[in-house]
N, C-alpha and C positions, 0 to 999 in steps of 0.2 A: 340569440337564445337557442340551446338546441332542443332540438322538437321533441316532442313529450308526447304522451299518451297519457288522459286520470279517468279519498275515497274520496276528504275524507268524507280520517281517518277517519278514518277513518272512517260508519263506522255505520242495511236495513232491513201469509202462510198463504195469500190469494198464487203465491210463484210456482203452488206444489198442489198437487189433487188430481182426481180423473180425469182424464183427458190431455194432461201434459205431457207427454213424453220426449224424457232426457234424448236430446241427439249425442251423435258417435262421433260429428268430424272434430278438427283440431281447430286450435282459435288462437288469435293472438291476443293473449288477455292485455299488455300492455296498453292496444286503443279503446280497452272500457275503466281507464282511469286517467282522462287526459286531465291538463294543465295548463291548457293554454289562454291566451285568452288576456285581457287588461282585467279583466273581475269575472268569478267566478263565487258563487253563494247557493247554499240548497235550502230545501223548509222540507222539514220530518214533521210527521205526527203521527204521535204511536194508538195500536187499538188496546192499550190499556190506560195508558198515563192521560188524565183529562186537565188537568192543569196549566199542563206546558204544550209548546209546540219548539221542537229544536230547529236551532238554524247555525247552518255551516259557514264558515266563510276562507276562503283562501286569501293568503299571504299576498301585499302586495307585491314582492321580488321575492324567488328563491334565493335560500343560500346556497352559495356554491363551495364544494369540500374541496379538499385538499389534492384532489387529482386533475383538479382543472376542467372536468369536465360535468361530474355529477351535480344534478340539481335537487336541493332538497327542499318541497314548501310544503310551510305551516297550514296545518287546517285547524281552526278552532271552532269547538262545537259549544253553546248555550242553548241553556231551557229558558225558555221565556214564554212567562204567565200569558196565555191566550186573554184572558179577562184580564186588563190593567188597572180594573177598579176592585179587585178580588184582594182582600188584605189579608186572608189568608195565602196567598201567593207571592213566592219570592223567584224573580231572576236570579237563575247562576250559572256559572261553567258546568259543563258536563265533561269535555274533556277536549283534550288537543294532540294531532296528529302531525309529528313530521313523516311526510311519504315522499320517495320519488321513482320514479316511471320512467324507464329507456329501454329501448331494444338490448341494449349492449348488457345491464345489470337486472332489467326486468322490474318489479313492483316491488318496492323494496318498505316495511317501515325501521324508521332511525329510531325515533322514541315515541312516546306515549305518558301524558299525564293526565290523570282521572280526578276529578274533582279539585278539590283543594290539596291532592298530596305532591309530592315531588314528583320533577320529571324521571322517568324511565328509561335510561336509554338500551338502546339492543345492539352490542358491538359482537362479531356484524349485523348492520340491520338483517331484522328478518324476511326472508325472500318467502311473499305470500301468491306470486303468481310471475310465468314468464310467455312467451314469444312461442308460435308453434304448440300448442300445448292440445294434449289427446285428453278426453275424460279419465277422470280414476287416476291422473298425475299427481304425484304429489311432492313437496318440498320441504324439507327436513333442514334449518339451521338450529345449530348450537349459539346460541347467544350466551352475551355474559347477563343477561338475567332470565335464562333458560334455556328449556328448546321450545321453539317454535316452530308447528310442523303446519303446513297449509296445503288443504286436494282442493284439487279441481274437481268436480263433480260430475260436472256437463252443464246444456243449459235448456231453459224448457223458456213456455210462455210465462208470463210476468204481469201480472193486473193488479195494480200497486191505486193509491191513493188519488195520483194526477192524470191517469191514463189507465186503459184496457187492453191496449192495441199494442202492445210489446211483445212480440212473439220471441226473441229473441233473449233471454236474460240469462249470464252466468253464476253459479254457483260455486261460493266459496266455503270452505270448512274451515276454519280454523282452531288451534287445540294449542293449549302453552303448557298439558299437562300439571294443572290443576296448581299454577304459579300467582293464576288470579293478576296476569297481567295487567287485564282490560280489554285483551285483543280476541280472546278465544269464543269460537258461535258461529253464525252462519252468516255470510255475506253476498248481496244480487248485485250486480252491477250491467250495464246498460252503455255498451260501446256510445261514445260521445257524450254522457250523463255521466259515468260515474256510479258510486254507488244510490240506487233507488231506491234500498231498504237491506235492514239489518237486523241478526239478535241477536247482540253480543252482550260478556260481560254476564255479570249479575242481576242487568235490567227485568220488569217483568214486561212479555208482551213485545213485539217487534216495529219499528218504526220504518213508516214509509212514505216516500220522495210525496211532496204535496207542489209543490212548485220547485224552478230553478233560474237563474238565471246567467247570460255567461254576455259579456262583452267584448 
């Protein structure tokens, strides 16, 4: 398998306030989206939505494209009803990410589908972060379902759901220019975690990493 670095996709306000300050150096954003691993799963819970609690889970094999080399895995994301006795509350998809992570191509997403609609795809995937990267970078693809532009920000401390002790979390922008991808908002991610918390999309209220776990 060739090594990787992982969201998802996809796809999670304690990361931002006094006392945090953005640092300046560069970072390899690739190793805060690894993939490695026999199993890989996260649990979100957002501080708006009391309903659900989301959970990720990674593909058991990537697909492998047509250049022999890149790997692309599926992440699919569900809400599921925290109360399973609550009959007002339904299980469902939230959405599903193909992303893949290498130094050679960088953090790339292939597609994206949101709820019950069709898949999305982005030819070429859109490149949301790379290898060596300064604050204030940013990446600009033309996809055939828009543009997709993604900064790097920098990165500050991060006190998220499962942990306080993250000094460390990067900062993603993402903007598809108002295409209503599913992909555009703000994105933290946590070198060997992946993404911690997110707020993307349409959602109201940002969701963050509650647990994870990786085999």
């Amino acid at each position: 398998m060739r090594a990787l670095a992982l969201a998802s996709l996809f796809v999670f306000s304690a990361c931002t306030g006094p006392g945090n300050n953005v640092t300046v150096s560069g970072k390899n954003l690739i190793t805060f989206f690894p993939f490695d691993g026999t199993e890989r799963s996260w649990t979100f819970e957002s501080d708006a939505e009391t309903q659900h609690r989301m959970v990720g889970v990674r593909s058991a094999e990537p697909e492998l494209q047509n250049d022999g080399a890149t790997e692309v895995w599926t992440v699919q994301y569900d809400l599921v009803c925290i109360d399973p006795d609550d009959t007002t509350c339904t299980d469902r998809h939230y959405r599903t990410i193909r992303i893949s992570a290498d130094a050679g191509d960088g953090v790339r997403i292939h597609s994206i589908t949101v709820g019950d609609g069709a898949q999305l795809d982005f030819d070429p995937p859109a490149l949301i972060g790379d290898a060596d990267t300064l604050p204030d970078e940013e990446w600009v693809t033309e996809t055939s379902a828009g543009t997709i532009s993604a900064t790097f920000t920098g990165s500050e401390a991060c006190n998220i759901r499962w942990t306080d002790t993250w000094d460390e979390c990067i900062v993603l922008e993402v903007d598809d220019g108002g295409a209503n991808t599913g992909l555009a908002g703000t994105i933290w991610a946590v070198a060997s975690y992946n993404m911690v918390a997110f707020d993307i999309g349409e959602d109201a209220g940002r969701w963050e990493l509650s647990t994870a776990t990786f085999e």
